[in-house]
N, C-alpha and C positions, 0 to 999 in steps of 0.2 A: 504494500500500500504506500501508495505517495505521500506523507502527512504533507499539509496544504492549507497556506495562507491567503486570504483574500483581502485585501487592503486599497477601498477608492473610500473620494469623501460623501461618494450618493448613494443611498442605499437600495436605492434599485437596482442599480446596476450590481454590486453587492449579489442583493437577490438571482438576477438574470445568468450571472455567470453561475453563481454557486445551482442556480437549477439546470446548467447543462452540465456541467461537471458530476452531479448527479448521474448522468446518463454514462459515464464512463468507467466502466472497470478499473479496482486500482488507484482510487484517489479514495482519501480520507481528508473532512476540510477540518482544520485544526484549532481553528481561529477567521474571525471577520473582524476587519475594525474598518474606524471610519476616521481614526485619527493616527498620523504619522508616529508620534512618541510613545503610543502604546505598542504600536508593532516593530518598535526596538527594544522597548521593556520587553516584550515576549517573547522574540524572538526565541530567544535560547532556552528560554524556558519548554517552547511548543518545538525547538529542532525540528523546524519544517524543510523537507526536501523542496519545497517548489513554493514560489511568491509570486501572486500575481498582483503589480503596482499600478496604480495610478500614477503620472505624473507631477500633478496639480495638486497638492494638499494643503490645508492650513497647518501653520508651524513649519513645518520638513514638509522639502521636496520629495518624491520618488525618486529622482537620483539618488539626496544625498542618503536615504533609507537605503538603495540599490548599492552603494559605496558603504555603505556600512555592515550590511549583510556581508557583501563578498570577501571585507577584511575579518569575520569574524568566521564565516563559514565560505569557504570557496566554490566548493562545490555543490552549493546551492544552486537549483534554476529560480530565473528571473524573468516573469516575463511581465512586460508594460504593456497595459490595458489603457489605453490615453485617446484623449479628442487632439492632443497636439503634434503633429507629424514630423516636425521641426527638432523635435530632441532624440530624434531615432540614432543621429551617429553616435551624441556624446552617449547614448544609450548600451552601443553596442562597443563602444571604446572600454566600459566598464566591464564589459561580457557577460551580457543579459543574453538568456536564451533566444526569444522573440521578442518583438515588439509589433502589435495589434494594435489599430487602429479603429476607436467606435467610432460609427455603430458596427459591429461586428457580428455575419452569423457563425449559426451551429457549425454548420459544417467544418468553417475557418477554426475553430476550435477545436472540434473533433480531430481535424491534420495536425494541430498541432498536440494534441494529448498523444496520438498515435505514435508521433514521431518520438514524443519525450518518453513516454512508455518503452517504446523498442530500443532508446538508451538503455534506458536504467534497469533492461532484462538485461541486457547485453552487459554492462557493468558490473550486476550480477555476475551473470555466467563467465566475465572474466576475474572475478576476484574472488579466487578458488588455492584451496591450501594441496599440498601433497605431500606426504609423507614419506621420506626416502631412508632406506635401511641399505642398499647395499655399502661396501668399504665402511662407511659411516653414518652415524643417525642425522636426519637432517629434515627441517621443513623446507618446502618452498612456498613461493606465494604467485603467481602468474611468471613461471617459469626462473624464478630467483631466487638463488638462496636467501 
């Protein structure tokens, strides 16, 4: 399960994603807020694999929340849910998954669940131990000792 943060300042939109995300295998939502400085107080507490941000908040940007997740967790996904099309580079300079533009449909979300899904199997299936007995006792871990 993906645990999964939803983070805009409207709460319909709020609503709207979290009811298609519903619809996808594999997601768990962990947390909604509608204020930036709560979903850096929680972050770490909720250790969500995937954030999906708004831009535009009162208080903190979605950047500067986007820049602060990724120095506390890296391998977190990011991805900006925004009416503003204009911060997509500095967006992806910080290494946000996607970035989505409302109004946005199902399907557009669906592509992307799919794609972030077949990561994070795959990351799985690559971060596998092995236990090696000949000459000497040894783990490996994706081919390394």
């Amino acid at each position: 399960m993906l645990r999964t943060i939803i983070e805009d300042d409207e709460k319909l939109s709020i609503e709207y994603l979290e009811h298609l995300l519903k619809d996808v295998n594999g997601v768990e939502i962990v947390g909604k807020y509608t204020d930036g400085h709560v979903v850096l107080e929680e972050f770490e507490r909720k250790s969500p694999e995937l954030v999906f941000l708004d831009i535009s908040m009162p208080g903190v940007s979605g950047i500067e929340i986007a820049k602060k997740i990724k120095s506390i967790l890296p391998e977190c996904k990011i991805v900006f849910v925004t009416a503003y099309k204009q911060y997509a580079l500095k967006a992806f300079e910080i290494g946000v998954t996607d970035y989505i533009v409302k109004p946005f449909k199902k399907a557009r979300i669906q592509q992307l669940m799919d794609r972030i899904i077949d990561q994070n199997n795959e990351e799985i299936k690559t971060d596998e131990y092995v236990v090696c007995t000949f000459k000497y006792f040894h783990f490996k871990k994706m081919g390394k000792k």
